[in-house]
C-alpha positions in Angstrom: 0.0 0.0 0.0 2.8 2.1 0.2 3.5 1.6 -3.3 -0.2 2.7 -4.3 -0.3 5.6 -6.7 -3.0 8.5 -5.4 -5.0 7.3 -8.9 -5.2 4.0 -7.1 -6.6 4.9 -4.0 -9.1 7.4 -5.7 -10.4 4.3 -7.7 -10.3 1.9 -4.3 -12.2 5.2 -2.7 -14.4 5.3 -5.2 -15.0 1.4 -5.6 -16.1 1.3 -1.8 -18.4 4.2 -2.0 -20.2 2.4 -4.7 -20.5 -0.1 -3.3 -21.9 0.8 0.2 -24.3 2.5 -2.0 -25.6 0.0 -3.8 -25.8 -1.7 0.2 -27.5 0.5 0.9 -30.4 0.9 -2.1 -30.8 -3.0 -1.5 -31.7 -2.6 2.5 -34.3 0.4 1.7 -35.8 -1.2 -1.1 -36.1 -5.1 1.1 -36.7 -3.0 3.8 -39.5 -1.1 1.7 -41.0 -4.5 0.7 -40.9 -5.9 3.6 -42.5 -2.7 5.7 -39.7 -2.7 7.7 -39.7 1.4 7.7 -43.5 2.1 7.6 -45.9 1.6 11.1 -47.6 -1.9 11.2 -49.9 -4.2 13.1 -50.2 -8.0 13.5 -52.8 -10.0 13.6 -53.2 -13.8 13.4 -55.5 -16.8 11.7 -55.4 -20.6 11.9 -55.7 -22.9 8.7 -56.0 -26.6 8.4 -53.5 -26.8 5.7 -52.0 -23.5 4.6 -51.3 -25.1 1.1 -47.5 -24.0 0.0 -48.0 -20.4 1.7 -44.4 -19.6 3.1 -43.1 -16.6 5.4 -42.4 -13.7 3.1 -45.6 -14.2 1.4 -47.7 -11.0 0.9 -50.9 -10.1 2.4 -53.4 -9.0 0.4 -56.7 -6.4 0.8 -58.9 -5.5 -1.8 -56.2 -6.6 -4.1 -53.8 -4.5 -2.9 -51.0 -5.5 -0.7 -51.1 -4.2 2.6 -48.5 -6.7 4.5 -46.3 -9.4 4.3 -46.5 -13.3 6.3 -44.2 -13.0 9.1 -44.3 -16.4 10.8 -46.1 -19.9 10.1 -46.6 -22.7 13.2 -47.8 -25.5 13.7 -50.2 -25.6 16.8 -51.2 -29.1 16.4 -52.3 -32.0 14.2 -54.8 -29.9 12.6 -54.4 -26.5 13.3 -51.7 -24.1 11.3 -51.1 -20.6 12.6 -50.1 -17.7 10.5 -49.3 -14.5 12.2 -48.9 -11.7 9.7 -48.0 -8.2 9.7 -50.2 -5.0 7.9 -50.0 -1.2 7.6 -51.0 0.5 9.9 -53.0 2.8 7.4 -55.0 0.4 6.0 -56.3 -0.9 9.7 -59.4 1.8 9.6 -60.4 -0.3 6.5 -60.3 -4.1 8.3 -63.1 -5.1 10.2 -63.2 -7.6 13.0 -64.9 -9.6 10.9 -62.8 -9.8 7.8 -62.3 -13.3 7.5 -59.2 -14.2 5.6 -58.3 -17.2 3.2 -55.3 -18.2 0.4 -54.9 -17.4 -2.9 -52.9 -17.2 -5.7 -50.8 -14.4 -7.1 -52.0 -15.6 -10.8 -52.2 -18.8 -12.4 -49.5 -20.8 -11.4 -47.9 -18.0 -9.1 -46.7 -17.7 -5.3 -49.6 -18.1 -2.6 -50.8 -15.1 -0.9 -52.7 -14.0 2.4 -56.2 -13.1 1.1 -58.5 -10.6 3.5 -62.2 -10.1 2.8 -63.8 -7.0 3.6 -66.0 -6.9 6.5 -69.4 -5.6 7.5 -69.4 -1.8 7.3 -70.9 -1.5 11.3 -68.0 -3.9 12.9 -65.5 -2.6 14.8 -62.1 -2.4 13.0 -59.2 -5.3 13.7 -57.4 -4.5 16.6 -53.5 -4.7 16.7 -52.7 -8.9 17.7 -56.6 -9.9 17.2 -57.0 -13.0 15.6 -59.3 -13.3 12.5 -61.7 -16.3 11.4 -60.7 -17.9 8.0 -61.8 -20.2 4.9 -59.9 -23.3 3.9 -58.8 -22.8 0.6 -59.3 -25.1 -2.4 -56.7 -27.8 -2.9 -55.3 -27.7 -6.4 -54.8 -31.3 -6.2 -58.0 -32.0 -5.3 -59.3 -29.8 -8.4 -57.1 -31.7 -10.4 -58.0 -35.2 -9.0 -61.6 -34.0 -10.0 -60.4 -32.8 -13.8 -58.7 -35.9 -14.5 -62.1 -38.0 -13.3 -64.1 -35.6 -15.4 -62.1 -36.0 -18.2 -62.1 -40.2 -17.9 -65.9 -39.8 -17.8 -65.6 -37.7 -21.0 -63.4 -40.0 -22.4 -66.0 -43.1 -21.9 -68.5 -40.9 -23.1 -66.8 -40.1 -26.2 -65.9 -43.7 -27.0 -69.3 -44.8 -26.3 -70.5 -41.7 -28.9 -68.1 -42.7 -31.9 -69.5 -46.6 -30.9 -73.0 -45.2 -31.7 -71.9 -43.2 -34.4 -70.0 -45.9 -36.4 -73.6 -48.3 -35.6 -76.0 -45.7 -37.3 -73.1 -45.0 -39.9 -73.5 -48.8 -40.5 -77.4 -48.7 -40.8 -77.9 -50.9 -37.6 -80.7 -49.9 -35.2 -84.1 -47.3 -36.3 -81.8 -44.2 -36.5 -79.4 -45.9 -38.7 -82.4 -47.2 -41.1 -83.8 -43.8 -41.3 -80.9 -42.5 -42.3 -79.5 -45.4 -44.7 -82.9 -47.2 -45.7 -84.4 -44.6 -48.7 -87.9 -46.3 -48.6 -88.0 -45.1 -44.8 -87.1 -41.7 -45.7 -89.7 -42.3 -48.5 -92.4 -43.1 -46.2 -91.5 -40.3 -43.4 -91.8 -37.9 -46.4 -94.8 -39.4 -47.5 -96.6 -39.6 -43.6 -95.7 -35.7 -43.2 -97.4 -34.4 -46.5 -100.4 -36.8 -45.4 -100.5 -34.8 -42.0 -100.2 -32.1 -43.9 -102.9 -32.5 -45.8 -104.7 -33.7 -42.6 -104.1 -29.9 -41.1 -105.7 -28.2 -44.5 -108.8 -30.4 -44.0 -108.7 -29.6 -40.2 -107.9 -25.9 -41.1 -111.2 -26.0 -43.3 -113.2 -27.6 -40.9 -112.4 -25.1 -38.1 -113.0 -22.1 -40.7 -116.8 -23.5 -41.6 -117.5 -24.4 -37.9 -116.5 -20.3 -37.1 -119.0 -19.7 -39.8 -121.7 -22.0 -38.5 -120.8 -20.6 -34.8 -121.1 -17.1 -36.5 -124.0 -17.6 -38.0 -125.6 -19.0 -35.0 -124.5 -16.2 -32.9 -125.8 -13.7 -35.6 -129.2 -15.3 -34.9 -129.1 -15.3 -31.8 -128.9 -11.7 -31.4 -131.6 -11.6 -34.0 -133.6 -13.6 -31.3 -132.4 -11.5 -28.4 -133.9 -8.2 -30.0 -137.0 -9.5 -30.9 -136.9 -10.8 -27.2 -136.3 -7.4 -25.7 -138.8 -5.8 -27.9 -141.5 -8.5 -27.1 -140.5 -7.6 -23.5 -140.6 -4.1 -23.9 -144.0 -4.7 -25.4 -145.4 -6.9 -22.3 -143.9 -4.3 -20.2 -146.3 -1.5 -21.9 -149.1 -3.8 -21.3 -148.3 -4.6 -17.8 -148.1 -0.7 -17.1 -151.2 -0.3 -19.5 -153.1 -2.9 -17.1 -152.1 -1.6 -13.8 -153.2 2.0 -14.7 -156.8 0.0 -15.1 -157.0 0.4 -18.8 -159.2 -1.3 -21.1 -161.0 -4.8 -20.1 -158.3 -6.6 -18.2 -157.1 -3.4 -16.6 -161.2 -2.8 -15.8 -160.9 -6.3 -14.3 -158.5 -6.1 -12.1 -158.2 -2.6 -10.8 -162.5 -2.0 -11.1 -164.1 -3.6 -8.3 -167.3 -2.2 -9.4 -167.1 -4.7 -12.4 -165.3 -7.0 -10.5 -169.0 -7.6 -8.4 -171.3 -7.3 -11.4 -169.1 -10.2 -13.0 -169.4 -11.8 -9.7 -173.1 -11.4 -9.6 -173.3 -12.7 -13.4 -171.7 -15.7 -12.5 -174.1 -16.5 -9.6 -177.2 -15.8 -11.6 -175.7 -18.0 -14.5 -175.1 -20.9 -12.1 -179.3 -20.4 -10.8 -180.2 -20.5 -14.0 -178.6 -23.5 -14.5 -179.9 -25.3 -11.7 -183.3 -24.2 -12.7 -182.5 -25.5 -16.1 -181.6 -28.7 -14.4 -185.2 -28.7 -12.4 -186.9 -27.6 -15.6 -185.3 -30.8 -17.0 -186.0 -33.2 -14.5 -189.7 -31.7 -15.0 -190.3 -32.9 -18.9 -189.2 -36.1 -18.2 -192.2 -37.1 -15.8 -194.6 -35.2 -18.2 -196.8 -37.7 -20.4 -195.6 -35.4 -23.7 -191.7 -36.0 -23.0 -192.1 -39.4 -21.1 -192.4 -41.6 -24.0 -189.2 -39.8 -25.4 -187.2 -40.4 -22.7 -188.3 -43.8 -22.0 -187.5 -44.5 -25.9 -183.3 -43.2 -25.6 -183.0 -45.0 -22.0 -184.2 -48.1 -23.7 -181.4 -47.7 -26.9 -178.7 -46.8 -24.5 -179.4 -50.0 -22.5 -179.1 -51.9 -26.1 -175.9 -50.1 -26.6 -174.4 -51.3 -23.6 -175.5 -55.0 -24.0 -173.8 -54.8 -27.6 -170.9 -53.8 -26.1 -170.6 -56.1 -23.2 -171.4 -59.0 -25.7 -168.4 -57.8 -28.1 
């Protein structure tokens, strides 16, 4: 060193200056990532199986990163615990109810620490609080369930082509209909026979809506001669209370009503004097012989017919 030139040492200075620079950008910018420089909180959750999440890992909010995974236990045979670290601007934001669960960082990239937002009236998370969480999705499970999807596709398929290559070969009804021209023939000739079937049906409908029409026509003819007959009646109804003419005179007169009465009385003594008047010829000698004549034929009469 005593042999160094000033040039040398000015590059040496220069070399270790750089250097501790460079140091120096790496610790902010690990420390930056790792929020080793910024206020933060922890808080804790327990997973069955944290499925390849390692310390390092971020933690993410709304799809923002707000932390990093800071430690990963084992508590026991089925309980994982993962204690993570968050900004402590972003704790307003957590509930106490965020629930938190794994994900992916893309397709096939590095797991993180997923946080759902909470119920808008919970209390925020408070600094060590531990948060409920989801088990996450295997991927081998999802892919143990692809693979038996895709067998079952793959039987499927095989039992399709089988079918195929049977209709293909005329065997079975589809295969005739599609090989077999006098089926095809006959399909044809069945569908223009319903069709024909449908016009007939179609004409029948259209003459049974004229018949229906028809009817309908007179039997609104009917209904207006029945209103007007009823209007009529109605006249004569009104006609007859008011006590016009003779069955008005009848019924509202009771002058008439006793004159009619007496009539009839004086018609049924006249009868009955009729009746004695009668009984009065036939015991005189004039009428006697008359009388005694048509009793005698009528007694005849009734031995002819007792005899037939």
């Amino acid at each position: 060193m005593k042999n160094a030139t000033p040039a040398f040492k000015a590059r040496l200075g220069m070399f270790i200056a750089v250097g501790l620079a460079i140091f120096v950008i790496i610790i902010f910018y690990i420390g930056k990532q790792q929020h080793l420089f910024n206020p933060v909180f922890k808080a804790t959750t327990n997973f069955q199986n944290v499925s390849g999440l390692l310390v390092g890992n971020n933690v993410r909010f709304a799809g923002i990163n707000v932390g990093i995974v800071d430690n990963i236990a084992i508590i026991n045979d089925s309980t994982v615990q993962v204690s993570f670290f968050m900004r402590r601007d972003v704790q307003d934001f957590i509930k106490a109810d965020s629930k938190t669960g794994i994900g992916s960082d893309g397709i096939i990239g590095d797991k993180v620490l997923v946080i759902t937002q909470g119920t808008s009236g919970a209390p925020i998370v408070r600094d060590g609080q531990h948060l409920e969480s989801k088990e996450p999705i295997e991927t081998d499970m999802i892919m143990a369930s692809l693979q038996a999807s895709a067998s079952s596709a793959e039987i499927i398929t095989n039992q399709l082509a089988e079918v195929m290559l049977a209709v293909n070969s005329g065997e079975g009804t589809v295969g005739r209909m599609i090989k077999d021209e006098t089926i095809a023939d006959n399909i044809a000739q069945t569908i223009d026979n319903f069709k024909k079937s449908s016009e007939d049906f179609d004409q029948i409908i259209e003459v049974t809506q004229q018949n229906i029409f028809a009817f309908m026509e007179s039997l609104q003819q009917t209904a207006a001669k029945t209103e007007i007959a009823s209007q009529e009646l109605g006249e004569i109804m009104i006609k007859i209370n008011r006590g016009e003419g003779t069955i008005g005179a009848l019924i509202n007169d009771t002058t008439m009503a006793v004159n009619l009465s007496e009539t009839i009385i004086n018609l049924r003594s006249s009868s009955e004097g009729l009746d004695e008047n009668m009984e009065a010829l036939k015991d005189n000698w004039f009428f006697r012989r008359y009388y005694r004549r048509i009793e005698r034929e009528r007694i005849k009469d009734l031995e002819r017919q007792e005899q037939n």
